[in-house]
OpenMM code with the backbone's topology and positions (N, CA, C; nanometers):
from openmm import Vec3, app, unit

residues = "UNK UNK UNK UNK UNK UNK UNK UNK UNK UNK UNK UNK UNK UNK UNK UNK UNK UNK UNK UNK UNK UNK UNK UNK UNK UNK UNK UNK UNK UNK UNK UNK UNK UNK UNK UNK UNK UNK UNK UNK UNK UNK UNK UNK UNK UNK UNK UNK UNK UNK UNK UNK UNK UNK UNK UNK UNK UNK UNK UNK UNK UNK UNK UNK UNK UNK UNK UNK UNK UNK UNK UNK UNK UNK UNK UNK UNK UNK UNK UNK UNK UNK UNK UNK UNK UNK UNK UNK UNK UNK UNK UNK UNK UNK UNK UNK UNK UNK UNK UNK UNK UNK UNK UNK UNK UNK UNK UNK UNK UNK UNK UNK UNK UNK UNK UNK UNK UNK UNK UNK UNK UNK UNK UNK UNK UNK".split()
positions = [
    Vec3(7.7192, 13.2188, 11.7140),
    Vec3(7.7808, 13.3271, 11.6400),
    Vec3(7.8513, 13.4267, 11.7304),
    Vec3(7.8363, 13.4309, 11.8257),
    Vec3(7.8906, 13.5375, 11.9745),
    Vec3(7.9557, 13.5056, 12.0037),
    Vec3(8.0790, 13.3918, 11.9847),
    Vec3(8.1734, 13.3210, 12.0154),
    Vec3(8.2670, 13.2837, 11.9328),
    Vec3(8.3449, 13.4002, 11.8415),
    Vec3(8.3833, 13.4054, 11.7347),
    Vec3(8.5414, 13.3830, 11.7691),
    Vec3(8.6615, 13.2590, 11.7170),
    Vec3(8.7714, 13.2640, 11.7252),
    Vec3(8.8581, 13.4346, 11.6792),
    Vec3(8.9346, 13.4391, 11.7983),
    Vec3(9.0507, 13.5533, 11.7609),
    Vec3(9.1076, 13.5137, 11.6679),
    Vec3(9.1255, 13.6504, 11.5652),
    Vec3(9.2050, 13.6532, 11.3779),
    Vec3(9.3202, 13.6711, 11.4432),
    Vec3(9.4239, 13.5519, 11.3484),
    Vec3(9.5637, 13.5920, 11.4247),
    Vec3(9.5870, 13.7491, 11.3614),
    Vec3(9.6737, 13.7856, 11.4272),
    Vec3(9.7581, 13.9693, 11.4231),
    Vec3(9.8312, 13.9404, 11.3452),
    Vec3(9.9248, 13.8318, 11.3363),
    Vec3(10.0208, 13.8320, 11.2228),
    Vec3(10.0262, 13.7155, 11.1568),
    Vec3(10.0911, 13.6640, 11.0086),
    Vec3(10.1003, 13.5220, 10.9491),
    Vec3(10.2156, 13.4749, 10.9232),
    Vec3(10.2972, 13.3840, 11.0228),
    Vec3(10.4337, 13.3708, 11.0423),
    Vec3(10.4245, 13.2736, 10.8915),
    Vec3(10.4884, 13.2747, 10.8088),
    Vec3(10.4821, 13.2328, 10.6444),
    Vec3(10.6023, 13.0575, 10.6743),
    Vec3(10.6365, 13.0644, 10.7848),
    Vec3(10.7212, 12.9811, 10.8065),
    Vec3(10.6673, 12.8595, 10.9095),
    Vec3(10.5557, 12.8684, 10.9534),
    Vec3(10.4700, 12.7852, 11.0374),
    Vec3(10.3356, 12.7408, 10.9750),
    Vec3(10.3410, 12.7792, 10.8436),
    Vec3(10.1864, 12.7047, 10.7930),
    Vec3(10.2403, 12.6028, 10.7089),
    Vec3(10.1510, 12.5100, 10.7774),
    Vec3(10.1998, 12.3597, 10.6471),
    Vec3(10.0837, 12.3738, 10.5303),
    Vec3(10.1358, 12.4230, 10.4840),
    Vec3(10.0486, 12.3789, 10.3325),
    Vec3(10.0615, 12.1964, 10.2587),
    Vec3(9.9360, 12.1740, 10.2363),
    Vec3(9.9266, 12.0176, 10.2061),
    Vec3(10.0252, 11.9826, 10.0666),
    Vec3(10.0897, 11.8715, 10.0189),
    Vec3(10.2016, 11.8607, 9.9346),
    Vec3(10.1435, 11.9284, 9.7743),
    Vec3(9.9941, 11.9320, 9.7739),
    Vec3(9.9665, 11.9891, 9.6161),
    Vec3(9.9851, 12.1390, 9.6442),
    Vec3(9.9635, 12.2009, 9.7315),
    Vec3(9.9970, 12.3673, 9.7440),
    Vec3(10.1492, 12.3918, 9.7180),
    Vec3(10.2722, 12.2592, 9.8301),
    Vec3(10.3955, 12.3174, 9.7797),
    Vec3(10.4250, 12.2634, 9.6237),
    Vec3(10.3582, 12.1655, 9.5742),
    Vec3(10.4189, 12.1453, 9.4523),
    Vec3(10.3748, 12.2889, 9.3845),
    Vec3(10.2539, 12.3349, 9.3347),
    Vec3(10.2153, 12.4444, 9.3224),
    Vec3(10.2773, 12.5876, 9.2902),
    Vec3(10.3466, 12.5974, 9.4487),
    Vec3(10.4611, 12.7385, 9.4682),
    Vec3(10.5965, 12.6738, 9.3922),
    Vec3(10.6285, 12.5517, 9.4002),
    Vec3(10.7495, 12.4847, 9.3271),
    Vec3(10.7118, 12.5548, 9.1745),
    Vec3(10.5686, 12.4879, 9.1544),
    Vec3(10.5771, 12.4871, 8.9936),
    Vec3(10.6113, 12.6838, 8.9558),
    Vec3(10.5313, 12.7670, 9.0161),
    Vec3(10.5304, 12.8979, 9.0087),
    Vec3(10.6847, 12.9026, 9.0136),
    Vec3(10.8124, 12.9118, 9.1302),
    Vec3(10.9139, 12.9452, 9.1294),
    Vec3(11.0113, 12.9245, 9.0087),
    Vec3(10.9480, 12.7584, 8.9724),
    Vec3(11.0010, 12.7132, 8.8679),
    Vec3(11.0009, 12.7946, 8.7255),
    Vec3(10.8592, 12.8250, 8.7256),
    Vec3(10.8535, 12.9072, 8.6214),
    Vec3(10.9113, 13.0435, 8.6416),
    Vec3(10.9492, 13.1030, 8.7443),
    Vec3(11.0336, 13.2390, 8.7220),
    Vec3(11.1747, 13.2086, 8.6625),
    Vec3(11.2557, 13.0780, 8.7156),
    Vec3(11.3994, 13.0498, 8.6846),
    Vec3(11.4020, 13.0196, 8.5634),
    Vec3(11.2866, 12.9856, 8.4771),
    Vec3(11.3503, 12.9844, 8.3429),
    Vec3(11.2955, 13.0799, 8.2728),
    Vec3(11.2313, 13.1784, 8.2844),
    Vec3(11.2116, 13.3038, 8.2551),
    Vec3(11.3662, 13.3762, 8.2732),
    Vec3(11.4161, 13.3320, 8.3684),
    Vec3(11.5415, 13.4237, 8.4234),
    Vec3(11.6516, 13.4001, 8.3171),
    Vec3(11.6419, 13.2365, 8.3177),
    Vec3(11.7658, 13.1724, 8.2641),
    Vec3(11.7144, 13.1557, 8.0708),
    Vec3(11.6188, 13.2398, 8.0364),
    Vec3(11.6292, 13.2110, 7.9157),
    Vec3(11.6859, 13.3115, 7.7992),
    Vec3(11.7590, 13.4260, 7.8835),
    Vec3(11.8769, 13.5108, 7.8154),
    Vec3(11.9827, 13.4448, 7.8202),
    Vec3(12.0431, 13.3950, 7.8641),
    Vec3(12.1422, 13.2727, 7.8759),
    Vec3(12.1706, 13.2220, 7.7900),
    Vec3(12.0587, 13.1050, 7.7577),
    Vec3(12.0458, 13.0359, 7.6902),
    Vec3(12.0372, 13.1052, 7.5459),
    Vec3(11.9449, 13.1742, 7.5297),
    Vec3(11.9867, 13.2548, 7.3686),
    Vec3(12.1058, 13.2774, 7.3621),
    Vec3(12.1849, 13.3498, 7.4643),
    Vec3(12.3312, 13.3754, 7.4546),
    Vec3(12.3859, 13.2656, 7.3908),
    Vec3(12.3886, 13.1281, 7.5017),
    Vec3(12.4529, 13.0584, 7.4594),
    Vec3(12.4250, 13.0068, 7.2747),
    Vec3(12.2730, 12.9894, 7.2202),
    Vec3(12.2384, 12.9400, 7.1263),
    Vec3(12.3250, 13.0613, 7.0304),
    Vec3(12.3072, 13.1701, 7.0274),
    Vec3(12.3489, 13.2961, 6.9419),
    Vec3(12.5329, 13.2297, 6.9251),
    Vec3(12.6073, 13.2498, 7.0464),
    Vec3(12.7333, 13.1493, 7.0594),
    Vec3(12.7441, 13.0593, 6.9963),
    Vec3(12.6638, 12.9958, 6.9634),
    Vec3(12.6740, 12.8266, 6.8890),
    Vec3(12.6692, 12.8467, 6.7511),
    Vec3(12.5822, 12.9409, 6.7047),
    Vec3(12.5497, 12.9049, 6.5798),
    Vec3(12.6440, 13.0101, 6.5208),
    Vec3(12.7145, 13.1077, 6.5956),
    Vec3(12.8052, 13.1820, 6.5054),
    Vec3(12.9056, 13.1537, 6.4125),
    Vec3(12.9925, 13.0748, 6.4922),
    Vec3(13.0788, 12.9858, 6.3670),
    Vec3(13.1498, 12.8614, 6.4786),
    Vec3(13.2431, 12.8269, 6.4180),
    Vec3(13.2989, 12.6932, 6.4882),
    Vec3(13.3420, 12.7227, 6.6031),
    Vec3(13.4390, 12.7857, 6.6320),
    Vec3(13.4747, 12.8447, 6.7021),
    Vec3(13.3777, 12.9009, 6.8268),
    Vec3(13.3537, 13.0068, 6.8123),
    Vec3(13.2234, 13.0037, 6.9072),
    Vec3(13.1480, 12.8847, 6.9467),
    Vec3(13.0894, 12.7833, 6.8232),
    Vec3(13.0787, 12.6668, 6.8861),
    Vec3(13.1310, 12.5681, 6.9784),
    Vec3(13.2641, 12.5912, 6.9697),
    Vec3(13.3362, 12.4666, 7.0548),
    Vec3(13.3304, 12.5833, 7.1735),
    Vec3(13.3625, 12.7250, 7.1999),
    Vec3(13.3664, 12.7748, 7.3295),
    Vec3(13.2361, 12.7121, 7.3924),
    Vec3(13.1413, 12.7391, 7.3344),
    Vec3(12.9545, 12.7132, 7.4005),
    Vec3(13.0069, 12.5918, 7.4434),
    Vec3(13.0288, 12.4731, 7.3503),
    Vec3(13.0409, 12.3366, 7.4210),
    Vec3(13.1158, 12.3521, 7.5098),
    Vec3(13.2200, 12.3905, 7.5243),
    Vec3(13.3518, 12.3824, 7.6362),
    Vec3(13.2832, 12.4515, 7.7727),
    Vec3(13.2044, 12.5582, 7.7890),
    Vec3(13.1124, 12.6023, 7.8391),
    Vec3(13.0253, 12.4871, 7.9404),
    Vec3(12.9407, 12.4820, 7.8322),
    Vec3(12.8388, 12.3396, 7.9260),
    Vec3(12.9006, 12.2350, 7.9567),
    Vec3(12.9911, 12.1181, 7.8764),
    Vec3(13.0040, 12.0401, 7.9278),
    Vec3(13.1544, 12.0757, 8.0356),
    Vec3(13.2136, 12.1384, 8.0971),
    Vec3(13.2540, 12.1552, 8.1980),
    Vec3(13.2543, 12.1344, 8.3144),
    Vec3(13.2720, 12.0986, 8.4562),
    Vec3(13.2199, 12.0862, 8.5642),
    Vec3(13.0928, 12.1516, 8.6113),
    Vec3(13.1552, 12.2919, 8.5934),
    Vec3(13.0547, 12.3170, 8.6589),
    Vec3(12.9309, 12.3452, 8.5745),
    Vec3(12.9687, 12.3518, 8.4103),
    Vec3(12.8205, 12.3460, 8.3400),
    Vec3(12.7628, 12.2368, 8.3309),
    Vec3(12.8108, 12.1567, 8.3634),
    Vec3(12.7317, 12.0192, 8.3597),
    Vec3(12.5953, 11.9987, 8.5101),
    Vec3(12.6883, 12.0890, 8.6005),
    Vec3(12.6245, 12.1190, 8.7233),
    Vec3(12.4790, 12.1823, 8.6978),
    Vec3(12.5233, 12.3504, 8.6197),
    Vec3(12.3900, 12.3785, 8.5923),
    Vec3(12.2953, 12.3203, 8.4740),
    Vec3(12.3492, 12.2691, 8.3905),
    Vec3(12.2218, 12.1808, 8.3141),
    Vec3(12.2138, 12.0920, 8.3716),
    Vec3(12.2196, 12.0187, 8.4890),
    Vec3(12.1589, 11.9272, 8.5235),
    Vec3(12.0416, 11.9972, 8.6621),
    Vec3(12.0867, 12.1068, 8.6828),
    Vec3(12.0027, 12.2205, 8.7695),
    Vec3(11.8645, 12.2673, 8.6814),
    Vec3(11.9339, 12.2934, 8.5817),
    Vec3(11.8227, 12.3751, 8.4786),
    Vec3(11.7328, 12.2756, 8.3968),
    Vec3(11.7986, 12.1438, 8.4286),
    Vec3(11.7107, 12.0310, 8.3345),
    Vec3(11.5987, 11.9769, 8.4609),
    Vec3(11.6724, 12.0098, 8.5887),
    Vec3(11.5378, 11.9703, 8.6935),
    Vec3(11.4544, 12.0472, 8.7150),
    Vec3(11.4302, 12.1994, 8.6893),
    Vec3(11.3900, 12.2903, 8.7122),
    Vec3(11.2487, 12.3095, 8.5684),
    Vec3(11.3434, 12.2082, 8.4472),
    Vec3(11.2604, 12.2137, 8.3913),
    Vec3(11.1626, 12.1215, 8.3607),
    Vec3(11.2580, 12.0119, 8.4047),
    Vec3(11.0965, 11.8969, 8.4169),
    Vec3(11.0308, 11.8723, 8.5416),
    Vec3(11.0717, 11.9413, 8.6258),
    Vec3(10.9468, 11.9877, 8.7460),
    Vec3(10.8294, 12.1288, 8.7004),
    Vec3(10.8712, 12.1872, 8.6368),
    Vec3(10.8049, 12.2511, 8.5733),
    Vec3(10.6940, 12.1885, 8.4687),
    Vec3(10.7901, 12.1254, 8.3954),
    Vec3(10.6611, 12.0099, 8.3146),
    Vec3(10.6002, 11.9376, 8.3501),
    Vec3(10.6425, 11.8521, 8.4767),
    Vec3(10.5545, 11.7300, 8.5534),
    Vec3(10.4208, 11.8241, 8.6075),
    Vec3(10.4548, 11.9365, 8.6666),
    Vec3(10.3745, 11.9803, 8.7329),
    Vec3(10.2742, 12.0831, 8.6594),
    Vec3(10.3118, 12.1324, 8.5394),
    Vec3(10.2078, 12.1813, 8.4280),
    Vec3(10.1211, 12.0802, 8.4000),
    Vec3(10.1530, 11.9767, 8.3268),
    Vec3(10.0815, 11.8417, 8.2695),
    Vec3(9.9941, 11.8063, 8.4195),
    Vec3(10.0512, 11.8431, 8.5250),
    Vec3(9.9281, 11.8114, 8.6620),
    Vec3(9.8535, 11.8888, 8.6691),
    Vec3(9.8356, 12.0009, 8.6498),
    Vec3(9.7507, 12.1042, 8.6515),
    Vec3(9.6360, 12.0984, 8.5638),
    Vec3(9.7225, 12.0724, 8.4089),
    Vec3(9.6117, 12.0568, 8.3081),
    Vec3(9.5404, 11.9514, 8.3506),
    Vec3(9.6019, 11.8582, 8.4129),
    Vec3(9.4683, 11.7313, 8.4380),
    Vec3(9.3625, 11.7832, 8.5472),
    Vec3(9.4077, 11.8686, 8.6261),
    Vec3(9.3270, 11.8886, 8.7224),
    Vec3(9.2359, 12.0144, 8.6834),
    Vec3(9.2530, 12.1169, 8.5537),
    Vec3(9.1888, 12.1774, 8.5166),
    Vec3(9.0527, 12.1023, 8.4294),
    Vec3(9.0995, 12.0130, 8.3797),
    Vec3(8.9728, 11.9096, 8.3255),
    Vec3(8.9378, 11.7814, 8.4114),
    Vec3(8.9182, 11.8211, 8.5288),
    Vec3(8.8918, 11.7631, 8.6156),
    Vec3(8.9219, 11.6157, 8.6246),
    Vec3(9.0348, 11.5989, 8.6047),
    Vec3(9.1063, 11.4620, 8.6765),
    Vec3(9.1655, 11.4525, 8.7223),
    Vec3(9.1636, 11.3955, 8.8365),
    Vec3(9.2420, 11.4049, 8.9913),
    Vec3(9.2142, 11.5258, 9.0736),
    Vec3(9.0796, 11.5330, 9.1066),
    Vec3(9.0429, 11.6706, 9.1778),
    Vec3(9.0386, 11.6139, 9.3257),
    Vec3(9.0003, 11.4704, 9.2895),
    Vec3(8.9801, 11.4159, 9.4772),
    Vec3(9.0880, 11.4264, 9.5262),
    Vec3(9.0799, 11.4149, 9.6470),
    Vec3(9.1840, 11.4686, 9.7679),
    Vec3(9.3392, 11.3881, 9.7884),
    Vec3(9.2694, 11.2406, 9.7540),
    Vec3(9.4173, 11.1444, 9.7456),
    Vec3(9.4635, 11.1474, 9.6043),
    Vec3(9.4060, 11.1571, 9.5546),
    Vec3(9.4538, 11.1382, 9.3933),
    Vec3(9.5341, 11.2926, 9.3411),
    Vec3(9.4805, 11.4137, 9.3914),
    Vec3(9.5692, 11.4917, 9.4244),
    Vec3(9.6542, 11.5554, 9.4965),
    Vec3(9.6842, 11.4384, 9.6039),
    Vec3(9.8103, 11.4471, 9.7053),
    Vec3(9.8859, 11.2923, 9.6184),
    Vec3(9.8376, 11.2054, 9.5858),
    Vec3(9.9136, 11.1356, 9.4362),
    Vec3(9.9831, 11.1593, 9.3646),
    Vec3(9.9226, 11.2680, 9.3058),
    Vec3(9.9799, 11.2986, 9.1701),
    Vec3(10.1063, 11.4275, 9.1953),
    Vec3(10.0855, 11.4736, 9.3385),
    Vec3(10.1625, 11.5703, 9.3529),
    Vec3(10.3321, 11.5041, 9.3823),
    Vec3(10.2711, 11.3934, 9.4637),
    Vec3(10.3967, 11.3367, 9.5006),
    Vec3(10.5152, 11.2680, 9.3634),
    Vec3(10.4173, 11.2383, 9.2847),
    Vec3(10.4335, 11.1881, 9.1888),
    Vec3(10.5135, 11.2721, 9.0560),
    Vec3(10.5074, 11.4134, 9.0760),
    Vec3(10.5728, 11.5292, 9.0286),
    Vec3(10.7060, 11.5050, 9.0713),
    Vec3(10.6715, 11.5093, 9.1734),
    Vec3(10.8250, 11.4842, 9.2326),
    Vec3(10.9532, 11.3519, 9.2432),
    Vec3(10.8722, 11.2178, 9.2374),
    Vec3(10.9544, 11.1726, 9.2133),
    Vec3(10.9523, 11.1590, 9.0633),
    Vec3(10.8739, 11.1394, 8.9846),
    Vec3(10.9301, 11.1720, 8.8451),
    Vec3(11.0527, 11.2477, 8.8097),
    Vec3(11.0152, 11.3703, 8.8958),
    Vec3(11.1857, 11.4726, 8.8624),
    Vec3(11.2947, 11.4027, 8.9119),
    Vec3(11.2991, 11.3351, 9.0142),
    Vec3(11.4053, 11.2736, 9.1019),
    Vec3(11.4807, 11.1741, 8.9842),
    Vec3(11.3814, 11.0654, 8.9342),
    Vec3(11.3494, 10.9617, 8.8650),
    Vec3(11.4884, 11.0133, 8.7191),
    Vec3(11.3796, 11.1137, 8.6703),
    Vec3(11.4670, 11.1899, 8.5531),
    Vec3(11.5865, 11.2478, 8.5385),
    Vec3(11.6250, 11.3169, 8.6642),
    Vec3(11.7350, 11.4237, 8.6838),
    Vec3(11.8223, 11.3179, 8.6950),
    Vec3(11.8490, 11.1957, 8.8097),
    Vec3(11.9494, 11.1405, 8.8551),
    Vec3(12.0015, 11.0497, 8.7501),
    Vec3(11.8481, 10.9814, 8.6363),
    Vec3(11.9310, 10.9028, 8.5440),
    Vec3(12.0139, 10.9991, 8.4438),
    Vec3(11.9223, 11.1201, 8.4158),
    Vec3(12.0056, 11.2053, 8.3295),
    Vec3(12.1352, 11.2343, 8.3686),
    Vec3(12.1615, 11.2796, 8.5151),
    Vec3(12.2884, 11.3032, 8.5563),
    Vec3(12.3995, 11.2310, 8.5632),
    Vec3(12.3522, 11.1261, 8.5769),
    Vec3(12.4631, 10.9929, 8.5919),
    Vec3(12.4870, 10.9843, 8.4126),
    Vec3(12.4362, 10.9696, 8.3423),
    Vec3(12.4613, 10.9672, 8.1722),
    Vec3(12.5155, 11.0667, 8.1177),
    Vec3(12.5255, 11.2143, 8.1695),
    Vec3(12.5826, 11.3531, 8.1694),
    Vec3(12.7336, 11.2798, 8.2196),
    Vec3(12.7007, 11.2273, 8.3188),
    Vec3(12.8994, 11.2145, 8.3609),
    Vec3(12.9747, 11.1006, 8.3397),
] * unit.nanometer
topology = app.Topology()
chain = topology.addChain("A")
for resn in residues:
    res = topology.addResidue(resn, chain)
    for name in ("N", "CA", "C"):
        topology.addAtom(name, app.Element.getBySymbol(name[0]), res)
């Protein structure tokens, strides 16, 4: 006990590897701020749509555009990384997949799911 390691002085936030279920984790958290952010937007846009035709075809002309096609295919990964990684949580809140490989598994597995989803979606978007 008299031989106690020195507490580092400072925590460089850019030198700790956190294991892949911690970054999916901060992913899923960030994730959930961007569509908190982006869901005035989206009412906008829905409020836009349903006003009359007109307004409707602007909203469409809107998204499917270059570059809206860009962000719903941004905002559609954002949101099923968000879902892959909720639906992981809940399993791991009722304890399945608490062991150590099975939740460095399932984390990885968040991720390519999104990969999986976004790229077929994107390619069918264009």
């Amino acid at each position: 006990m008299d031989r106690l390691k020195p507490r580092p002085v400072y925590l460089n936030l850019l030198q700790i590897r956190l294991p892949i279920g911690g970054l999916v984790s901060i992913i899923h958290r960030i994730t959930g701020v961007f569509l908190v952010i982006s869901l005035p937007v989206a009412l906008y846009l829905l409020d836009l749509s349903l006003d009359n035709h007109a307004n409707f075809q602007k909203a469409k002309d809107l998204l499917f555009s270059n570059p809206g096609k860009i962000i719903l295919v941004l905002l559609s990964a954002i949101f099923l990384q968000h879902l892959f990684s909720g639906i992981r949580h809940l399993f791991i809140d009722i304890d399945i997949g608490v062991g150590k490989n099975t939740a460095r598994k399932s984390a990885w597995a968040t991720l390519l799911l999104t990969a999986i989803v976004i790229i077929t979606g994107g390619l069918m978007l264009w």
